[in-house]
C-alpha positions, 0 to 999 in steps of 0.5 A: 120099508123092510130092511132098509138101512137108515143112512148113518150120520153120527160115528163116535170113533176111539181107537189107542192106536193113531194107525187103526183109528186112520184105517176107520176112518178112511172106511168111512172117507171111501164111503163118502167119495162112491155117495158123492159126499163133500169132506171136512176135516178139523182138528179139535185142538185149532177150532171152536166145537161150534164153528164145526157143529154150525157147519155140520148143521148146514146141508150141502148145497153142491154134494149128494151130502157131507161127511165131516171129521172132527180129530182129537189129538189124545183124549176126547173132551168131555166138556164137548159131551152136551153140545155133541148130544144137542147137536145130535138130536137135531142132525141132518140126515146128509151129513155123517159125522164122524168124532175121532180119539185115541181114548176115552175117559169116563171116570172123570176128575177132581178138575175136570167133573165126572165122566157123566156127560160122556156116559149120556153120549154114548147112550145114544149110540149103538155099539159097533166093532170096527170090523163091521161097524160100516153095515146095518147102522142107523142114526149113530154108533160108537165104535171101540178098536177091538184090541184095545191093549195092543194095538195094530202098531205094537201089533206090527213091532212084536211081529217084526221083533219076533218072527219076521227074522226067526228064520234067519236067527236075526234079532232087531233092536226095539229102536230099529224096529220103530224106524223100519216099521215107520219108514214103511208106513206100518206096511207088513209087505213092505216091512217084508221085503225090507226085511229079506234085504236086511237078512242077506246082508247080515250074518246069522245071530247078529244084531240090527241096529238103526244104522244098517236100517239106514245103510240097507233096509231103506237103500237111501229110498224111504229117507227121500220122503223125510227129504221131501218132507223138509223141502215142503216145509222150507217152501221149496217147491222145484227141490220137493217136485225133484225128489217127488219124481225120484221117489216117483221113478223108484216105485214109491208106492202112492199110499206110503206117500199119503202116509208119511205125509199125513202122519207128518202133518198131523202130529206137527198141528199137536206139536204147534198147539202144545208149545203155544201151551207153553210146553218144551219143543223137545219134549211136544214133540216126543209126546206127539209120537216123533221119535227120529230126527228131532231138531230136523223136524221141530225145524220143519214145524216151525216153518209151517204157516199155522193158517195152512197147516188146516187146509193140508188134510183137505189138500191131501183127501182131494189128491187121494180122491182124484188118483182114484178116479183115474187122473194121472198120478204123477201130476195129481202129487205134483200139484199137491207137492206144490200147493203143499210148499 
């Protein structure tokens, strides 16, 4: 039929930034829950490629269709390129897939061959920008974040270094924009209205270090998620649910939650597989992107059961889903806090 669009059932998605790369992707979730989809997730570094292709192959047997997400923490794989190709020649068309990674090389390596295989993936492919990569696709596109030397996160420090306090004649330090940025999930409203706090209490040309973030900005609040955070991860669930409700009754808006909680987790499923690499705790979670309280968090990851820590992207889509359809959002966290602990 004339101007019908064929349903998409393969994305290949490579953003720098971990932020913008979320955003596509939950493009791509909302689209699911209106279709009436089911949701995998999976993270390449904790699964075999064809355990996930197996099931990708399958057709849903409970759902109008399924979408499934298949994470690379870091580059994508090169050695996944011809299982990726064969799987996309025989694909379903009810189930989307969605290949997602921080960057891509083509280039190849002396240990690692030559970037062929991926060159010979995305051939298959149309070539999308993730403003509009949503309409008119059919079979398969490859999506590139559109600003790919300054992503949305370096996009938000420099604004928050060089014009958010221009006005007042406030300067931040890089390190106090870092925590500001992440306590506030990136958020350039609340980034705002942290940042009018911060400037009435500071005096014009001074300096904001971490310790007025601590002592103004967040107001105690925002630090109340890294509390929940580790009373999730030591398994105590009337501590977690407690804090939940505090955070609840201060207005903690629901998605800086999501957040927070999904960043958290995510990065710690790197972190474990890094160390069981072999690599120094310190320094894997550095390089997972954890820059505050380190030992506090390497605790907390250590606590984490790894068979559970895959459920947790599931657990937190089914929670988002259910807020959505207009379940009450109080018991919805609460249950989620409690199958998280």
């Amino acid at each position: 039929m004339t101007g019908m669009v064929k349903e998409t059932i393969f994305f290949f998605l490579v953003c720098e930034e971990e932020y913008e790369l979320e955003e596509l992707i939950s493009k791509l979730k909302e689209q699911a829950m209106k279709k009436g989809s089911s949701l995998e997730t999976y993270h390449r570094d904790e699964i075999d490629l064809y355990a996930v292709l197996d099931s990708a192959l399958n057709l849903p047997m409970f759902s109008e269709g399924k979408l499934i997400v298949l994470r690379y923490h870091g580059e994508f794989l090169r050695s996944d390129s011809p299982a990726l190709i064969e799987y996309f020649q025989r694909a379903s068309s009810r189930t989307t897939f969605v290949v997602a990674a921080n960057s891509l090389n083509v280039k190849g390596s002396k240990d690692e061959g030559t970037g062929d295989g991926v060159r010979d993936l995305l051939k298959l492919f149309k070539k999308g920008r993730s403003s509009d990569f949503l309409d008119g696709c059919s079979r398969g596109v490859f999506v590139e974040g559109e600003k790919r030397k300054k992503g949305r996160g370096e996009e938000i420090l420099k604004w928050l270094k060089e014009e958010i306090f221009r006005i007042s004649g406030l300067k931040i330090k890089s390190d106090a924009a870092q925590m500001l940025a992440e306590i506030c999930g990136m958020d350039r409203m609340t980034i705002a209205r942290e940042c009018e706090k911060i400037s009435s209490f500071k005096t014009k040309g001074g300096e904001i270090t971490i310790e007025d973030i601590r002592r103004i900005a967040a107001d105690n609040r925002f630090f109340d998620v890294y509390a929940l955070i580790n009373h999730i991860c030591s398994g105590n669930r009337m501590k977690a649910t407690e804090t939940l409700r505090s955070l609840l009754n201060m207005d903690q808006p629901q998605p800086l939650l999501f957040w927070h909680l999904d960043n958290f987790f995510s990065k710690a499923a790197l972190v474990k597989r890094m160390i069981s690499e072999g690599a120094d705790e310190t320094k894997a979670a550095q390089a997972a992107g954890f820059r505050f309280y380190i030992q506090e968090t390497l605790k907390n990851i250590r606590s984490i059961d790894e068979k559970k820590i895959l459920r947790i992207p599931r657990l937190l889509f089914e929670a988002e889903r259910l807020i959505r359809s207009g379940l009450p959002e109080e018991t919805i966290l609460e249950k989620l806090i409690w199958d998280l602990s």
